[in-house]
N, C-alpha and C positions, 0 to 999 in steps of 0.2 A: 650521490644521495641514496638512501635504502630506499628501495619501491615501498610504496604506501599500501595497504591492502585491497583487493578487490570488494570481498564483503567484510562488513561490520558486526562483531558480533558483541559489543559491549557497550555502553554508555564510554567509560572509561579510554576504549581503543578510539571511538570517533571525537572525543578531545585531543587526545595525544597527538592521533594524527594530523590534525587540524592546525595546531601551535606548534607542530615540528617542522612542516611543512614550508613549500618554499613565501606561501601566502601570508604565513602565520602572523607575520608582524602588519598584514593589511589592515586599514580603517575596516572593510567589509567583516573581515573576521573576525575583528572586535566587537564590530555591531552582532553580529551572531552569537557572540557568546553572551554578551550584555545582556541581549533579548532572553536568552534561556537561563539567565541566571537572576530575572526578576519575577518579582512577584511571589502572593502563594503555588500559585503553579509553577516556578520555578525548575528546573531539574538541576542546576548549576550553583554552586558555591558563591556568592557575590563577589568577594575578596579572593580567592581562589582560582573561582572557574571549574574546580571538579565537580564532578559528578556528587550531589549530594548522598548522604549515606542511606537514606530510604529506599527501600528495593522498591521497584516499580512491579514487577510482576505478581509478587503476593496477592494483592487487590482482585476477588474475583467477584463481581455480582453478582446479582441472582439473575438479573435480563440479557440476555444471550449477549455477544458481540459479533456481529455479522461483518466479514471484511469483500469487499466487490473488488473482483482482479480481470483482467482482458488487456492485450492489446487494443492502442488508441481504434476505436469504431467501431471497440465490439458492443457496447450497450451498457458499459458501467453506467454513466450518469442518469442515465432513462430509468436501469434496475435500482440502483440507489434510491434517486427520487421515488419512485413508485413503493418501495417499501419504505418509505418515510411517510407518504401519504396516506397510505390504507393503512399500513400496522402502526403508526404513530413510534417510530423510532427514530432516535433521534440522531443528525448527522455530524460527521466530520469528515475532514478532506486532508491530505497530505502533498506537499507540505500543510501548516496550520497559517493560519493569515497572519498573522503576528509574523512570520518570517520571510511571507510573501516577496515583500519590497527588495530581498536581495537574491529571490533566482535568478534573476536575469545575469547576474554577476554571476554566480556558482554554477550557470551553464556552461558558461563559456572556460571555465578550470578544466584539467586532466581529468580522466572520469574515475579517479580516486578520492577526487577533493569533490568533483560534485557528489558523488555519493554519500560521504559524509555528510555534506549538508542537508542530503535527500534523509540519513539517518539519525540527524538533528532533530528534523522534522517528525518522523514516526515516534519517538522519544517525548517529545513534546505533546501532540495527539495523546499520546499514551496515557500523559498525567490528567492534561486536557478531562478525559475520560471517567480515570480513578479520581476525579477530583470532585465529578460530576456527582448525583444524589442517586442515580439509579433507577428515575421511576422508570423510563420507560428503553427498549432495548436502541444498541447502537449498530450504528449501520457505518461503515467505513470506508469513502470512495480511495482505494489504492492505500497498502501500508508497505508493511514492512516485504513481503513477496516480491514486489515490483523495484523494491530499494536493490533486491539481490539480483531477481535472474538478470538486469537492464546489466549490472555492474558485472555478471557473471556471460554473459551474452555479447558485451563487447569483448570481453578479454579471449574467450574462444571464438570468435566468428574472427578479430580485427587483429589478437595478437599471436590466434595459435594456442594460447593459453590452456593447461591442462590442469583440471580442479579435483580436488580430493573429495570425496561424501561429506566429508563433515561439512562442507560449507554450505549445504545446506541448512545446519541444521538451526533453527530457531535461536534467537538470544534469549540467554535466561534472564536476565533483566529486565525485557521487556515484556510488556502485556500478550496472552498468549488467548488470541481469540477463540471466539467457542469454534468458527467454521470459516473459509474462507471458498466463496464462489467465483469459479473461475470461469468466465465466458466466451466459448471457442465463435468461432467464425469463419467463412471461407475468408479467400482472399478479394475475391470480388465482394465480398458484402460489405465486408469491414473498409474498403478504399471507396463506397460507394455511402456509407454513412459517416467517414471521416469527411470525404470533402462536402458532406449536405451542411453538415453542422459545424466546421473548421473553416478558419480563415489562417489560422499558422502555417507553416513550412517550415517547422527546425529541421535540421540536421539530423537528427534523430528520424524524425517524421519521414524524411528523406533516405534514409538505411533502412528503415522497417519497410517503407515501400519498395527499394529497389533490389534489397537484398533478402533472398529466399533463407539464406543458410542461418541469417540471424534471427529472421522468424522466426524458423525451426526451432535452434537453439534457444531461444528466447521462453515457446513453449513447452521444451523441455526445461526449463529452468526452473518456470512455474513448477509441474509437478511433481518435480523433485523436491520442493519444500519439506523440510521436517517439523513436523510441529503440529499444528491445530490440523481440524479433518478437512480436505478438499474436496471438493464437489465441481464437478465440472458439467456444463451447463452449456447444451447448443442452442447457439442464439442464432442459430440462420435465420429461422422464421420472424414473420412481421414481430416488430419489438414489443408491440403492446401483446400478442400472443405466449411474448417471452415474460413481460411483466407478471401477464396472471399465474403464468405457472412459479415462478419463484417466489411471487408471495401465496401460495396455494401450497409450495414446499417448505415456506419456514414456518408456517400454522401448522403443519404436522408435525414439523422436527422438534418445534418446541412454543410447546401446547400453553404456557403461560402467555406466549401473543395472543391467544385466543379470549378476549375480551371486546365491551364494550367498543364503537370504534373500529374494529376492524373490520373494514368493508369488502375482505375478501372471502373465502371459503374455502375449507382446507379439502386436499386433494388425498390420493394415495400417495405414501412416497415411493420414490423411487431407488434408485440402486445410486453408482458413484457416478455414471454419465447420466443427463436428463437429456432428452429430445424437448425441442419445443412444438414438434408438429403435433 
């Protein structure tokens, strides 16, 4: 059988491969397509299952789209939340809950099949989003960044695997956020606010912590992104210290949060690393 892709870079290619695939004729997989192929948010053909003809990326608002990226422990949920609370932007998470009920099933697939499902997921957020009115900005716990370097990070840590530049680069399909914040950590901190806040142990959880090489790789992954601007963000320091400074950086970067409501106050910005001491 043809190897499936590592990353996705279309709507179109995360169908194909899904129905080609050795799963393709599973109940799960039909539920996944069903799911994205109803409603006005749709992204899916009902009768079909392709990919509808509306480009997803065109769509660009006027209120920023902020994406939160880190290794599990580093402080996404905390920086998330915290700039939804003070700048009143609005959230979303990946996968989208609508599709929730079958990771558990697309975990345990080859990590080609679960990435696709993981890139169902950003797809769907995506329209989720453009679908939305725009008043206020969005904040994005993990999107498409996390779908790649994970899928890009097994394949060189676990297979050897050697990747070309382009696979970074961005789907033009997809929605192309204003800025994605990337939040570094030692390795002690990050395994010390995973287990405060964690009650899981996947297998994954499991490789991030015991292997060095895939961490690495993993944060090279990240900043190899091509696409929107990265900003990389040390979150060693106490988390609430890290909250005021990244909502104190997005009130600078883009001065339309700066309204009623906003309960923080905008700082200097900074360069492409931020400290949070």
């Amino acid at each position: 059988m043809k190897k499936l892709p590592i990353v996705y870079h279309s709507l179109e290619q995360v169908v194909t491969c899904l129905r080609n695939s050795e799963i393709g004729r599973t109940s799960e997989v039909n539920q996944l397509l069903k799911v994205c192929a109803t409603g006005s948010n749709g992204i899916l053909d009902p009768n079909s299952f392709l990919p509808r003809s509306r480009p997803i990326s065109v769509v660009k608002p006027k209120m920023p789209i902020i994406v939160v990226e880190g290794l599990d422990g580093s402080g996404k949920t905390r920086v998330s939340t915290a700039l939804v609370k003070r700048l009143r932007l609005d959230l979303h998470h990946t996968p989208p809950q609508r599709i929730k009920f079958l990771k558990s099933y697309f975990d345990e697939q080859e990590e080609s099949i679960r990435r696709a499902y993981y890139s169902m997921g950003n797809y769907l957020a995506a329209t989720d989003i453009t679908s939305s009115q725009f008043r206020n900005g969005i904040v994005i716990d993990r999107f498409w960044p996390s779908t790649a370097a994970y899928a890009i990070s097994h394949d060189v840590t676990l297979n050897g695997g050697k990747v070309e530049q382009s696979i970074y680069n961005w789907p033009s399909d997809l929605l192309l956020p204003d800025l994605v914040l990337f939040l570094i950590v030692s390795e002690e901190v990050r395994r010390y606010r995973h287990a405060y806040r964690n009650t899981t142990n996947t297998k994954e959880e499991q490789l991030l912590a015991n292997n060095k090489d895939f961490r690495e790789n993993l944060i090279h992954s990240y900043r190899s992104i091509r696409g929107p601007e990265l900003q990389v963000i040390d979150a060693n320091e106490d988390i609430k210290i890290v909250e005021n400074k990244v909502c104190d950086m997005m009130l600078t970067m883009f001065p339309i949060l700066c309204r009623s409501g906003s309960s923080s106050s905008p700082a200097t910005r900074t360069s492409s690393t931020v400290s949070a001491s």
